[in-house]
N, C-alpha and C positions, 0 to 999 in steps of 0.2 A: 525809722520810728521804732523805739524799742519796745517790745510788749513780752509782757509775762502772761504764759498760757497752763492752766490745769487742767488735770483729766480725773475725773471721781464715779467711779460706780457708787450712790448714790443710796441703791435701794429701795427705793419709793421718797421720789421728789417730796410728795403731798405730805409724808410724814416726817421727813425728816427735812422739811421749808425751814428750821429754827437752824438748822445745823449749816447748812448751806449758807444763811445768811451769815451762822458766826463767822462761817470761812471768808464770803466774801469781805468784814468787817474785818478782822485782824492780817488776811492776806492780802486780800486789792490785788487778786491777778486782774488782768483786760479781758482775758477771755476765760471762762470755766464751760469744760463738756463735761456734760453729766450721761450715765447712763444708770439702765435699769430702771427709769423712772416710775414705770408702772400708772401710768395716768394718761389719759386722751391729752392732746394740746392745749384744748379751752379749755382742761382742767386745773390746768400746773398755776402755781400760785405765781402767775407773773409779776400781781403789786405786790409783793414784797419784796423783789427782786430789783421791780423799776424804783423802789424806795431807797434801793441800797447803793442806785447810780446805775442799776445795770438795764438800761431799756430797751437793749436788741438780744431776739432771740430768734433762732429757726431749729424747729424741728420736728420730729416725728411721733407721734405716741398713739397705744393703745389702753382699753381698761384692763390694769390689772398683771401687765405684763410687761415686758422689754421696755422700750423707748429710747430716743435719743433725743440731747435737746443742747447746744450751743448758746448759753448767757453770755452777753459780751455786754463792756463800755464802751464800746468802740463801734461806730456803723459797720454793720455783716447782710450780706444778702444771701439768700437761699439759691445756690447750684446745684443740687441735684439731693438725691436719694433713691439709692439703690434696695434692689430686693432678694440678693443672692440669694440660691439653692430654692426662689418662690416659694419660700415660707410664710411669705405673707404676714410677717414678723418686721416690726418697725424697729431695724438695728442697723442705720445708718442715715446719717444725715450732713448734707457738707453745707458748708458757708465761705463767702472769699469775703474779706476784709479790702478795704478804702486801698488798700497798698498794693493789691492784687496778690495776696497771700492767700492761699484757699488751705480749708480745714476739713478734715476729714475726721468723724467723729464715726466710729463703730462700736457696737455691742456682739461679740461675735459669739455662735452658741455656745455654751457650756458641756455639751455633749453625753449628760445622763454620766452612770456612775458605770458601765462597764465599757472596755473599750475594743469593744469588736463590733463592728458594724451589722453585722449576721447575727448578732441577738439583740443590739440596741438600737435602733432605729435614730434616736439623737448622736449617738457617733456620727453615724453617718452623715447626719445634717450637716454637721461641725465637717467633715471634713469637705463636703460638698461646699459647702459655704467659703471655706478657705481656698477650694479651686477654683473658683469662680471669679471669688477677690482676685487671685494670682494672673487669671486669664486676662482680666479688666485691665490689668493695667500692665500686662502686657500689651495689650491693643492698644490701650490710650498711654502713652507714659506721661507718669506727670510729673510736673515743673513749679517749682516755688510753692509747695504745698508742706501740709503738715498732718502725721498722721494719727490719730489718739484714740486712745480706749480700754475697755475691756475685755484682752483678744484671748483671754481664758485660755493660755500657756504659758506658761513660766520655761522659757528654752533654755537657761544655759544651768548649768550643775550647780552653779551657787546664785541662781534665783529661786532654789529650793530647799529645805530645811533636810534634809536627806535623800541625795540622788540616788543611791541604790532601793532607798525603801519607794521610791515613787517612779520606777520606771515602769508599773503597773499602775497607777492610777493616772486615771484622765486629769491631764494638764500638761503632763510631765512625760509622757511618753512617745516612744521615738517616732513612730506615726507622726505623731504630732505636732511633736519639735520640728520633723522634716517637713510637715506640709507650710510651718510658719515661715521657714524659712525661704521656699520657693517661693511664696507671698510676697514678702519681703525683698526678696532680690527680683522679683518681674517687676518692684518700681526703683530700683533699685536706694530702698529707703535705708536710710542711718536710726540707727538705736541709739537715739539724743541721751537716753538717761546714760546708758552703758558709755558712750561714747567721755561724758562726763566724769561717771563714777565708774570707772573699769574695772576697780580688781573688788571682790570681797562679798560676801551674802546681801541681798538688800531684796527687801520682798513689800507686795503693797496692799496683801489678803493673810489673813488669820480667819477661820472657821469658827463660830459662832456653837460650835463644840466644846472646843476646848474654854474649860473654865478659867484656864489663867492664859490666857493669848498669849500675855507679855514674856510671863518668867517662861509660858513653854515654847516660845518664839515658834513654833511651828508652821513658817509662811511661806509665800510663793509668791513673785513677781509676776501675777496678771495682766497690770495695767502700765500699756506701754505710751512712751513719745518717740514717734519715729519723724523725717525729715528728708526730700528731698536731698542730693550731694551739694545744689544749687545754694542750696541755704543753711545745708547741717554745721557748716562752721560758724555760723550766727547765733549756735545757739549757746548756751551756754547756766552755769547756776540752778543743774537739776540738782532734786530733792524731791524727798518722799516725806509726808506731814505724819511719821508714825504715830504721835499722839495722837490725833483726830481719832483713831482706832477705839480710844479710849474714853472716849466725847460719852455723856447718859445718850441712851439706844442708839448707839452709831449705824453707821454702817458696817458691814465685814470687809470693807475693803479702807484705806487711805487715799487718798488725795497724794498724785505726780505731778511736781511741777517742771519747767522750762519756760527759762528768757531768750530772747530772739530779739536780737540789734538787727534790724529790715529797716 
């Protein structure tokens, strides 16, 4: 069963419900994970979602902050939601799909703007949250699974607009790069986009700073699809929607896609 799956930090579901709809209307993935939503669950604007064909969801939200939330066409059941570092912070939410493909939808912290953990207390969250992830699936490893999000690091040198200038800011530094990747290898998950598109810059966040996003391309590769070895060769047709960037009040992030012949 082949399905096309997206991953979109969002920004707040509730406001930006027109935007989401475009997407679903002009892409038709089967499955969309949103994060950042910023809204309780009975808040999220599900009829407009079940209008647009999409009328399974599972997931997690709070007022005004984080969330995660899994739209599908496709029947999805709620397995689990984790609470790394008990923060007490709704930034995961999994779903298995009819074909027993389970989803993994994270919001992982952002980590504040300095990066030492001995003056920022959010570093440290971030990286506690990233051992945690790593420990988990050490203990459990998973199988026929898929992993997505906004795991707020850009690892490799050209998933960032200047690796020398950002080896000091949070995203991009070695801290951080290293703890993604101990994460990443305790499941031992495949980097579906990378795996795709391997060589050359490609980023799925521009800063709501900069005035000209586009001409000053100033990005960083956030938001990732990772995958099972079980199933990372099924996947196939990533892409990043950089237009969307440019949608009236977008998001600061794009929409990552992957297709998966399961």
């Amino acid at each position: 069963m082949p399905f096309t799956l997206a991953t979109w930090n969002i920004n707040s579901v509730r406001l930006r419900a027109d935007l989401v709809k475009r997407l679903l209307a002009d892409e038709a993935p089967d499955v969309l994970c949103l994060q950042e939503c910023k809204s309780p669950v009975d808040k999220i604007p599900m009829e407009v979602f079940e209008a647009a064909g999409y009328g399974h969801m599972v997931a997690r939200g709070q007022k005004g902050y984080n969330g995660v939330a899994i739209l599908s066409r496709l029947p999805i059941e709620e397995v689990g939601a984790e609470d790394f570092a008990n923060l007490g912070h709704a930034r995961h939410i999994a779903g298995r799909l009819e074909n027993g493909t389970t989803i993994h939808n994270f919001y992982v912290p952002a980590g504040g703007d300095k990066p030492d953990r001995t003056v920022n207390e959010k570093f440290g969250q971030k990286l506690d949250y990233l051992a945690e992830m790593r420990d988990w699936f050490h203990k459990d490893a998973p199988s026929k699974s898929i992993l997505v999000g906004d795991l707020n690091i850009a690892p490799r040198e050209d998933d960032v607009w200047d690796h020398k200038k950002l080896l000091k800011v949070v995203s991009h530094t070695p801290v951080e790069v290293e703890a993604l990747a101990k994460t990443q290898d305790a499941g031992k998950w495949v980097d579906v986009t990378r795996k795709d598109i391997p060589d050359g810059r490609l980023y799925s966040w521009w800063s709501y700073r900069s005035p000209d996003w586009d001409g000053a391309d100033k990005g960083r590769r956030l938001d990732h699809v990772w995958a099972t070895p079980d199933i990372a060769n099924a996947a196939h047709s990533s892409r990043v929607l950089r237009d969307v960037r440019g949608w009236e009040q977008p998001s600061d992030h794009a929409p990552v896609f992957a297709t998966f012949d399961l």
